[in-house]
ROROVO-579909 format. One record per residue (C-alpha): residue in one letter; chain; x, y, z. Coordinates in Angstrom, 2 decimals, padded with zeros to 5 digits. Layout:
 res chain       u       v       w
   A     A       X       Y       Z
...
This chain:
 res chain       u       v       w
   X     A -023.30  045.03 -003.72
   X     A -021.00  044.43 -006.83
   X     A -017.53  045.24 -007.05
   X     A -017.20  048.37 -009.77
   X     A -015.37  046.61 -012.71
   X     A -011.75  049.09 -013.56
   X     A -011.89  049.24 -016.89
   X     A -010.15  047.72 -019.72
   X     A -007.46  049.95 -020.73
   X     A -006.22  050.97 -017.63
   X     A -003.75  048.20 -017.18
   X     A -002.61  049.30 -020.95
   X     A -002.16  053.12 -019.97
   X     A -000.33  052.23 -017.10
   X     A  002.44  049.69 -018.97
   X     A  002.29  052.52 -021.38
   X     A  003.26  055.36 -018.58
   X     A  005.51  053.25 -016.91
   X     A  007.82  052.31 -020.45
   X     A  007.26  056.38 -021.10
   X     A  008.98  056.88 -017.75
   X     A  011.74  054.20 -018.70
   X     A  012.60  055.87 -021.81
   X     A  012.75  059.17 -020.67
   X     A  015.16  058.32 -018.10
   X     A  017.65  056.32 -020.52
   X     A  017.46  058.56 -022.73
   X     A  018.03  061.25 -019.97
   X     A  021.25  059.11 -019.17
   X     A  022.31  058.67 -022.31
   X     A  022.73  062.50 -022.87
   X     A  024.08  062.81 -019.42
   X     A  026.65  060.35 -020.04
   X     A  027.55  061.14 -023.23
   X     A  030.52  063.94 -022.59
   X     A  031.85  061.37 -019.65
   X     A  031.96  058.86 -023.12
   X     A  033.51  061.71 -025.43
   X     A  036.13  062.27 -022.81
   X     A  036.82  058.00 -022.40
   X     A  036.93  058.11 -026.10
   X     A  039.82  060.97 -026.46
   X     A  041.21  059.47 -022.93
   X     A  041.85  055.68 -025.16
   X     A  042.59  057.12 -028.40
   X     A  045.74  058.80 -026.83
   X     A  046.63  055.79 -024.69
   X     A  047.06  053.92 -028.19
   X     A  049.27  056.93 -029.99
   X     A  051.24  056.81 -026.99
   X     A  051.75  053.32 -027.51
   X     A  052.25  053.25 -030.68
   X     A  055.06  056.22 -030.21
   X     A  056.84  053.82 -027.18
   X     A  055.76  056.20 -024.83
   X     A  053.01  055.19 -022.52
   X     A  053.47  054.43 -019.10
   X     A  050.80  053.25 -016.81
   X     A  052.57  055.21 -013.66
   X     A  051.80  058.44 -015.17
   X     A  048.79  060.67 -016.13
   X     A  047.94  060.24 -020.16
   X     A  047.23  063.85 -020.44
   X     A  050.93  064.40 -018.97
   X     A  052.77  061.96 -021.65
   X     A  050.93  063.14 -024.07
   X     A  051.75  066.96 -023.82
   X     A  054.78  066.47 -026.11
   X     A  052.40  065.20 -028.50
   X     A  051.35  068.17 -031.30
   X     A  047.96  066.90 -033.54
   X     A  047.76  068.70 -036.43
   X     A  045.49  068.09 -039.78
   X     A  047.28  067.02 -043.30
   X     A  045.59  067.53 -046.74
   X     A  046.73  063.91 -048.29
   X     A  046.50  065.50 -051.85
   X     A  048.84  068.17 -051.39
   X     A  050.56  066.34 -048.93
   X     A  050.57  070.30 -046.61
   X     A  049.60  070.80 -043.19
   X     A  046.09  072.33 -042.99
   X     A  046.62  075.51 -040.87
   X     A  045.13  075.32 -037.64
   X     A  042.66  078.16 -037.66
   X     A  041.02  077.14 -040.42
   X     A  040.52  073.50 -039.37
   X     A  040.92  072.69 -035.86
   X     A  042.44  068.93 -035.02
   X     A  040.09  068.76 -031.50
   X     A  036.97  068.97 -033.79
   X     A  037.78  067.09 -036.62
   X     A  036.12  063.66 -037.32
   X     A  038.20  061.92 -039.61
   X     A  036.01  059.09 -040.47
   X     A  032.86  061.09 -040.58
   X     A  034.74  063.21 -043.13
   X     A  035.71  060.57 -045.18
   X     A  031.80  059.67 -045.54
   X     A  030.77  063.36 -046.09
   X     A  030.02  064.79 -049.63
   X     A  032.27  067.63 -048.95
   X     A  035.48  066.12 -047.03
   X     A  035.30  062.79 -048.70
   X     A  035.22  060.87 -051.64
   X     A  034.50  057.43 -052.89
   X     A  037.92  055.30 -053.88
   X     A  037.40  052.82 -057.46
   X     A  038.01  049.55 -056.80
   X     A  041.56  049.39 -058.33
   X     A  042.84  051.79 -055.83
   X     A  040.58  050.44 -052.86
   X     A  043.21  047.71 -051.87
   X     A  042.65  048.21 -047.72
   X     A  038.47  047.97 -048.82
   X     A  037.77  051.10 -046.91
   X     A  035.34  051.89 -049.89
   X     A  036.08  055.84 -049.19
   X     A  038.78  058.13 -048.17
   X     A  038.89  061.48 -046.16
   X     A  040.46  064.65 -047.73
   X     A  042.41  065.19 -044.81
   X     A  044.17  063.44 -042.14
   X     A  044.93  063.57 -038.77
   X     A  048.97  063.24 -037.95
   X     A  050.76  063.59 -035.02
   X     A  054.32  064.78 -033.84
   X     A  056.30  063.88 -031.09
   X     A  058.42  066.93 -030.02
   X     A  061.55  067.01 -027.99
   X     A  062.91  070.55 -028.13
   X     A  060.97  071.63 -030.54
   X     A  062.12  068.35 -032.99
   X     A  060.27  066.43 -034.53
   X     A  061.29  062.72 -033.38
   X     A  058.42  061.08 -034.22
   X     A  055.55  061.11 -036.62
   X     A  052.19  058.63 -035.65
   X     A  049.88  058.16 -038.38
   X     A  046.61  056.37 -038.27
   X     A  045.73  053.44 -041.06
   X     A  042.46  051.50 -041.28
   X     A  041.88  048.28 -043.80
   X     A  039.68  045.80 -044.23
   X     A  040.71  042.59 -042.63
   X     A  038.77  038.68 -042.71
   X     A  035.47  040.06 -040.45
   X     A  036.20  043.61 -040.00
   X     A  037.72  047.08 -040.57
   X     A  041.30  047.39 -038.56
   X     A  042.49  050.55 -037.06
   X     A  045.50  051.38 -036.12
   X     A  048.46  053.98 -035.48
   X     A  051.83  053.81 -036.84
   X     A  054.81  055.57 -035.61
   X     A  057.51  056.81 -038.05
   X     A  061.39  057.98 -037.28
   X     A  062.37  060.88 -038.41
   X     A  063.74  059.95 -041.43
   X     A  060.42  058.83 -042.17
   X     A  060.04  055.49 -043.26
   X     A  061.36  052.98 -040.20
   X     A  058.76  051.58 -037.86
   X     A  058.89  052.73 -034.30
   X     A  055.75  051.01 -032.98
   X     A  052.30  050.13 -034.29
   X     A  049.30  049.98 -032.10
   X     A  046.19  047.98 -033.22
   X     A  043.30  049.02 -031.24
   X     A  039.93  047.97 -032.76
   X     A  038.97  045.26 -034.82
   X     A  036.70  042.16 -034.85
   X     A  039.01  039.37 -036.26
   X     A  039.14  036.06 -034.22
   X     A  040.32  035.95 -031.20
   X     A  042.95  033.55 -031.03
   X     A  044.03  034.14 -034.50
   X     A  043.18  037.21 -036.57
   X     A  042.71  039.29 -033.43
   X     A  046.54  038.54 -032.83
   X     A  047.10  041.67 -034.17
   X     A  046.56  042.81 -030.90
   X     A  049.47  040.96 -029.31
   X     A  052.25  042.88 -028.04
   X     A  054.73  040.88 -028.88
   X     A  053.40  040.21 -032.60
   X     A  053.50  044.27 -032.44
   X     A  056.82  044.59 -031.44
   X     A  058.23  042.47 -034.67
   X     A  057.80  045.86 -036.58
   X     A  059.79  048.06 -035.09
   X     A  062.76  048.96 -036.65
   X     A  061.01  047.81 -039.96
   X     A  061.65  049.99 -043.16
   X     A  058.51  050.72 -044.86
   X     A  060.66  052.44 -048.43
   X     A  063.88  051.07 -049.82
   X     A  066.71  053.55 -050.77
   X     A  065.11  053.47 -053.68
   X     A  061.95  055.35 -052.11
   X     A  059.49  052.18 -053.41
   X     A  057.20  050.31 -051.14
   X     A  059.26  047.78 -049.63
   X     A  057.10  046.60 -046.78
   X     A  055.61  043.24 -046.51
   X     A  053.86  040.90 -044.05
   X     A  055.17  037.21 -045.04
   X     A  053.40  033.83 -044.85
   X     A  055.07  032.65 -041.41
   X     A  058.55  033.98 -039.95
   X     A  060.10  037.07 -041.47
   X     A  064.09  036.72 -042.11
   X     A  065.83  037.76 -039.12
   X     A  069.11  038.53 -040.65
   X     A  069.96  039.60 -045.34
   X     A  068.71  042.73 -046.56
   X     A  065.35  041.48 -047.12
   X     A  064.94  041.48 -043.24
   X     A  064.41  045.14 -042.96
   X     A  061.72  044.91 -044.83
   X     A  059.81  041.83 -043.85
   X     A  057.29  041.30 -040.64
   X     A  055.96  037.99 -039.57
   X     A  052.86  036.55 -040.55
   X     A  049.71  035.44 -038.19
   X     A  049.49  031.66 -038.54
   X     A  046.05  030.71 -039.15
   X     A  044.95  034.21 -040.06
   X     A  045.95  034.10 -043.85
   X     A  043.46  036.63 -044.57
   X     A  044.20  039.33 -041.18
   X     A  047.83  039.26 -042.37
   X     A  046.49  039.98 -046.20
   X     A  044.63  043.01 -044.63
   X     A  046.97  044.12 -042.23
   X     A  049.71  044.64 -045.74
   X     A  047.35  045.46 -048.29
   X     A  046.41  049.07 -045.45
   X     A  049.86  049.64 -044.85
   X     A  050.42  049.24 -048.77
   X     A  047.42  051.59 -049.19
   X     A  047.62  053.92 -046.21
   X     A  051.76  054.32 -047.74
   X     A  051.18  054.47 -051.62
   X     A  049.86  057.26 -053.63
   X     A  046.41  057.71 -051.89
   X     A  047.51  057.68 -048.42
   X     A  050.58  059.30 -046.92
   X     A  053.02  059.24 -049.37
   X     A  053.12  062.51 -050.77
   X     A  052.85  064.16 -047.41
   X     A  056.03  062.03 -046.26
   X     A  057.70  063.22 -049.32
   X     A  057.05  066.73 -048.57
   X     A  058.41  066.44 -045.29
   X     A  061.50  064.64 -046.58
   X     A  061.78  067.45 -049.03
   X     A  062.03  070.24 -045.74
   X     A  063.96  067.86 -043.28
   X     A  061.52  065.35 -041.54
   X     A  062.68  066.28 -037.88
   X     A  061.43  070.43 -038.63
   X     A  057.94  070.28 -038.92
């Protein structure tokens, strides 16, 4: 007697049940996963700040150092802190705001000089507190450098305009050259920097090869990445942007104007 032929399709519906299976149980994952990710997220983006402020230490807990940490929200218009009840720091998403219709808008090209294209109303800012002072002040920039957007955080004294630390954490630049920004030691050329003269102009620059080490000009000046002509442009055309009129200048200025170390 003949074998009963299966028919055609049944192969298909069973590849088709199997990669309905599949799918179901990545995307089950991926939702699963995703508050272990949030947390990661928050967990790295304090590492850096602390880094940035000279404070992280691998022998302790992050949440621990970063408890004299206070996040609050700046309106970079005004230059005032955004109170806290009205606009909570834990839920804020300051690069989703800068591409919303409501908490963003779109920068000309004259003004665009880190190519970030738009710009959030507000800004996230951070205080380092010792005794209820105000020590230090970590702000984060972003630019446009040869292959990618650069993020970073900068840490200010408290008189506002010398360089405790910077802490590049993502960008695709070149390993090897561009993504030098990275390097710790490249990093630690800026502190100490001034980012204003006396004068209160923008003073800051990131040469072509080795900064000064000793004349006025010095205090100003941070060494270039050789080979990455273009990084380096980036990396001083955000600070220039992220520190001129459309960034954190009148903010700084407004805490100058109350005594930097009592906010």
């Amino acid at each position: 007697m003949a074998k009963k032929k299966e028919p055609a399709a049944k192969p298909f519906y069973s590849v088709l049940v199997l990669a309905f299976v599949c799918s179901a149980l990545v995307a089950g994952a991926a939702v699963g996963l995703r508050p272990r990710q949030e947390e990661n997220r928050q967990l790295d983006q304090k590492k850096n700040i602390l880094r940035a402020a000279g404070l992280y230490d691998t022998n302790k807990p992050v949440n621990t150092l970063f408890s004299v940490i206070e996040t609050r929200i700046v309106d970079l218009d005004t230059g005032e802190f955004i109170p806290q009840n009205e606009l909570p720091p834990d839920s804020y998403n300051q690069l989703k705001a800068a591409f919303s219709s409501t908490l963003g808008r779109p920068l000309d090209q004259e003004a665009d000089i880190a190519g970030i294209r738009r710009i959030e109303k507000y800004s996230l800012v951070y205080l380092v507190k010792e005794n209820n002072t105000t020590t230090q002040i970590i702000l984060p920039v972003r630019g446009k450098g040869l292959w990618s957007t650069m993020y970073a955080y900068v840490s200010l004294d408290a008189d506002l305009t010398t360089i405790r630390g910077i802490s590049f954490y993502e960008h695709g630049e070149t390993p090897g050259l561009g993504g030098e920004i990275e390097n710790s030691k490249w990093q630690a050329g800026w502190q100490g920097k001034k980012i204003y003269s006396p004068e209160q102009t923008l003073a800051l620059q990131v040469v072509k090869g080795k900064a000064p080490t000793s004349g006025e000009e010095a205090q100003y000046q941070v060494d270039g990445l050789s080979g990455a002509t273009m990084t380096a442009d980036g990396v001083n055309d955000l600070m220039h942007f992220w520190f001129g009129d459309h960034g954190f200048k009148s903010f700084l200025e407004k805490l100058k104007t109350k005594g930097g170390n009592n906010v």
